[in-house]
C-alpha positions as CSV (number, residue, x, y, z in Angstrom):
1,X,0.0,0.0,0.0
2,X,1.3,3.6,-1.1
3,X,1.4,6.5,1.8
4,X,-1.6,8.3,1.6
5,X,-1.7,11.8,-0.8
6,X,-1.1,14.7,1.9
7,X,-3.6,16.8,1.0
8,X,-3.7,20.8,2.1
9,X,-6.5,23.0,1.7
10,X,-5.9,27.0,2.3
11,X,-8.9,28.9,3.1
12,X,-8.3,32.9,2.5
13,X,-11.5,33.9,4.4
14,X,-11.1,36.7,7.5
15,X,-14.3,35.2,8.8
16,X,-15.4,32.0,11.0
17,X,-17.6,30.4,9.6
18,X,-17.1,31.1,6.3
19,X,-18.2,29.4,3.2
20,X,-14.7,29.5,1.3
21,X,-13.9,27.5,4.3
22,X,-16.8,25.2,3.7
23,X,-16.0,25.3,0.0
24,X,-12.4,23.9,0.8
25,X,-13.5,21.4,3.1
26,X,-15.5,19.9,1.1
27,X,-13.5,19.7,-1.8
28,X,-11.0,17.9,0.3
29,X,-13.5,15.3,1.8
30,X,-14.0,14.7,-2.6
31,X,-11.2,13.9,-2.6
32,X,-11.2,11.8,0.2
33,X,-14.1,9.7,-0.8
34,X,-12.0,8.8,-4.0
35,X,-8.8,8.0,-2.6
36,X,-6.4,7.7,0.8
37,X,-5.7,11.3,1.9
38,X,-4.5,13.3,4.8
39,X,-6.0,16.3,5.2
40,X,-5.3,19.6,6.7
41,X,-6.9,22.8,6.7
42,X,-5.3,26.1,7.1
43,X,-7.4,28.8,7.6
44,X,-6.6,32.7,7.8
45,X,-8.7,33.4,10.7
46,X,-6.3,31.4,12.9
47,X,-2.8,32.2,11.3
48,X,-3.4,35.6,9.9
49,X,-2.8,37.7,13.0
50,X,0.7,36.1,13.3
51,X,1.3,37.1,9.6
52,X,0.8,40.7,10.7
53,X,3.9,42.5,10.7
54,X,6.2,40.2,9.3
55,X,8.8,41.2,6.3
56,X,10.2,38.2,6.1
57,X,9.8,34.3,6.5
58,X,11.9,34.0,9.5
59,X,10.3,36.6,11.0
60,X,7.2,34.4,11.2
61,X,6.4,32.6,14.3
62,X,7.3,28.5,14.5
63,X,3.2,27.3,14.1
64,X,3.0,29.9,10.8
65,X,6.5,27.9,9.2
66,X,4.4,24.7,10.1
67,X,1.6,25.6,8.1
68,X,4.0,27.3,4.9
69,X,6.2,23.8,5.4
70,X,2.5,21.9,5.0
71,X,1.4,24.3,2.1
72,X,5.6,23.2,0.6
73,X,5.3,19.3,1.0
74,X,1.7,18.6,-0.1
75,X,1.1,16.6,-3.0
76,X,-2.1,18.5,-3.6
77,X,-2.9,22.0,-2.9
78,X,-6.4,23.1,-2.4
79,X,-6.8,26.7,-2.4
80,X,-9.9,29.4,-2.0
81,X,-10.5,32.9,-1.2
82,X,-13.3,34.9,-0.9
83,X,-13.7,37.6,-3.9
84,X,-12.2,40.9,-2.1
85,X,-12.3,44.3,-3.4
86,X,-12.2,42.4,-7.1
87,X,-9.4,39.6,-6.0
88,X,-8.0,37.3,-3.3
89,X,-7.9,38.5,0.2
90,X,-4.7,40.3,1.1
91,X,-4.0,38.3,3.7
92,X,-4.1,35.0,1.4
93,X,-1.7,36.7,-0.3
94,X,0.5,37.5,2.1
95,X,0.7,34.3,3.2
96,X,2.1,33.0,-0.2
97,X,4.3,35.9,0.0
98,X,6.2,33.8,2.4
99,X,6.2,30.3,0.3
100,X,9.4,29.5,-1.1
101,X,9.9,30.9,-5.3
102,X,10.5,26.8,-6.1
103,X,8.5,24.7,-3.6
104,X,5.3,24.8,-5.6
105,X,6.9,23.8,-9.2
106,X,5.0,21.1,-11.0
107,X,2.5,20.8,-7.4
108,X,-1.3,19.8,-8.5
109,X,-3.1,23.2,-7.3
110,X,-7.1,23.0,-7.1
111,X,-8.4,26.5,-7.3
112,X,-11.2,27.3,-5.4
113,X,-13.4,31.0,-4.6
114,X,-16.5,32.7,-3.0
115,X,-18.6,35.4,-4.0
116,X,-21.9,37.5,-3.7
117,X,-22.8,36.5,-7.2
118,X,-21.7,34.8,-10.3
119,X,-20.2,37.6,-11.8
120,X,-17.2,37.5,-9.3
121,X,-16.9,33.6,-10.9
122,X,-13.7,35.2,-13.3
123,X,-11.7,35.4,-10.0
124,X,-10.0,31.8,-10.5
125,X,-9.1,32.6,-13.7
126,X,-7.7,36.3,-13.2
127,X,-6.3,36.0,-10.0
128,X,-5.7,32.8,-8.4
129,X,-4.5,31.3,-11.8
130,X,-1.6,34.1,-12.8
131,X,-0.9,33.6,-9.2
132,X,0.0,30.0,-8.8
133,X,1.6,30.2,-12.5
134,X,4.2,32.2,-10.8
135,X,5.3,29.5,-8.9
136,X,5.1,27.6,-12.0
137,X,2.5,25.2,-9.9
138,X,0.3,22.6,-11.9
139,X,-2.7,24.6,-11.7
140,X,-6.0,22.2,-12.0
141,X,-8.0,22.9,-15.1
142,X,-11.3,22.6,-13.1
143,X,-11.3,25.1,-10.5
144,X,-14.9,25.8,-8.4
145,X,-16.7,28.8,-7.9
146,X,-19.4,29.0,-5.0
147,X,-22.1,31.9,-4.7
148,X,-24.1,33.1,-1.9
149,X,-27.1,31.2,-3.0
150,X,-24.8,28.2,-3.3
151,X,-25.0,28.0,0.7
152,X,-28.0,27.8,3.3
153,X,-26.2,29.8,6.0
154,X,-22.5,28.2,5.8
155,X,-23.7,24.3,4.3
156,X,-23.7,24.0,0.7
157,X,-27.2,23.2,-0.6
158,X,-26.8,23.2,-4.4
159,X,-26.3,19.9,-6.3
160,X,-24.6,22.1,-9.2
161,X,-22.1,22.8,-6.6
162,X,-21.7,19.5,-5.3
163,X,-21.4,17.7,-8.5
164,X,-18.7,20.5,-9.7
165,X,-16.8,19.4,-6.4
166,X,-17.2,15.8,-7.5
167,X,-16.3,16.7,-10.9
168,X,-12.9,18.3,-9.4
169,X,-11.6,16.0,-7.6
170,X,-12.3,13.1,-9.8
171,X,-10.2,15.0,-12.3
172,X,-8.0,16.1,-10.3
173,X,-6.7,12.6,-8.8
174,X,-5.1,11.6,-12.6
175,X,-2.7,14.7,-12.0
176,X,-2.1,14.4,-8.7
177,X,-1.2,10.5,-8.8
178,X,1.5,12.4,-12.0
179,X,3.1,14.7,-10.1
180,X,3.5,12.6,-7.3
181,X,5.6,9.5,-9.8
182,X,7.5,12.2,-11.1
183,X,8.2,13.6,-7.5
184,X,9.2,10.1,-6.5
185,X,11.4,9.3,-10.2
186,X,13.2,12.9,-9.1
187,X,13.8,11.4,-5.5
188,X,15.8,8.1,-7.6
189,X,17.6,9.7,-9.7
């Protein structure tokens, strides 16, 4: 039996509850039903305050290098933000501010936002994808938008959505199961 796929999902919502959070989650337990993951969730609301001032990466508190270290060594990334003033939160940004130029090269990268309405939908294409390109990260072709009227308070009560969440993470397990072989032909060479 292989190690399970460590799976990390990045919520870039200031707010608890929040449905990017709920969004993330649940596109992680997708995943989960399809194949032998560990999970964890890093949300803003806990670690953004100890973001806050810093300039530099070690200038970040111990738990905060956990989480970047998580968000380095995943073999899938699952990443969402609420639509803020037209893009990703600033904090969410920050955050990958701190994540190293090369750790994300060839890394599967689910893209994942929030909005009032569907006219914010564009957001995973404008902003999260240029993004993640940066880091030259294996950005997901299938990425899942969520609206207000996606959610009954902060559970998802729209099929659509649901079956775009299945739809994700059953294509996103071919890439991920990729990038993980070449990972490990790298490691024996």
């Amino acid at each position: 039996m292989t190690a399970p796929f460590r799976v990390v999902a990045v919520s870039g919502s200031l707010h608890e509850p929040s449905k990017t959070t709920a969004l993330v989650r649940a596109i992680a337990a997708a995943v989960a039903e399809r194949t032998a993951v560990e999970i964890e969730v890093i949300e803003l609301t806990d670690i953004g305050p100890d973001l806050a001032g810093a300039l530099r990466r070690d200038q970040l508190p111990a738990r905060v290098e956990e989480k970047l270290v998580a968000i380095e060594q995943a073999d899938l990334l699952i990443v969402g933000s609420p639509v803020y003033r037209a893009s990703f939160t600033g904090l969410f940004k920050h955050l990958f501010d701190f994540v190293g130029q090369y750790e994300l090269v060839g890394k599967p990268v689910l893209l994942a936002a929030t909005g009032g309405g569907e006219r914010h939908a564009l957001i995973i294409e404008h902003q999260l994808r240029p993004l993640f390109a940066f880091f030259q990260a294996l950005t997901l072709p299938l990425g899942v938008y969520a609206s207000n009227t996606d959610f009954d308070g902060y559970v998802i009560n729209s099929d659509v959505l649901r079956s775009r969440i299945d739809l994700a993470a059953e294509r996103a397990l071919p890439l991920v199961n990729y990038a993980a072989s070449q990972a490990l032909e790298a490691l024996a060479i």
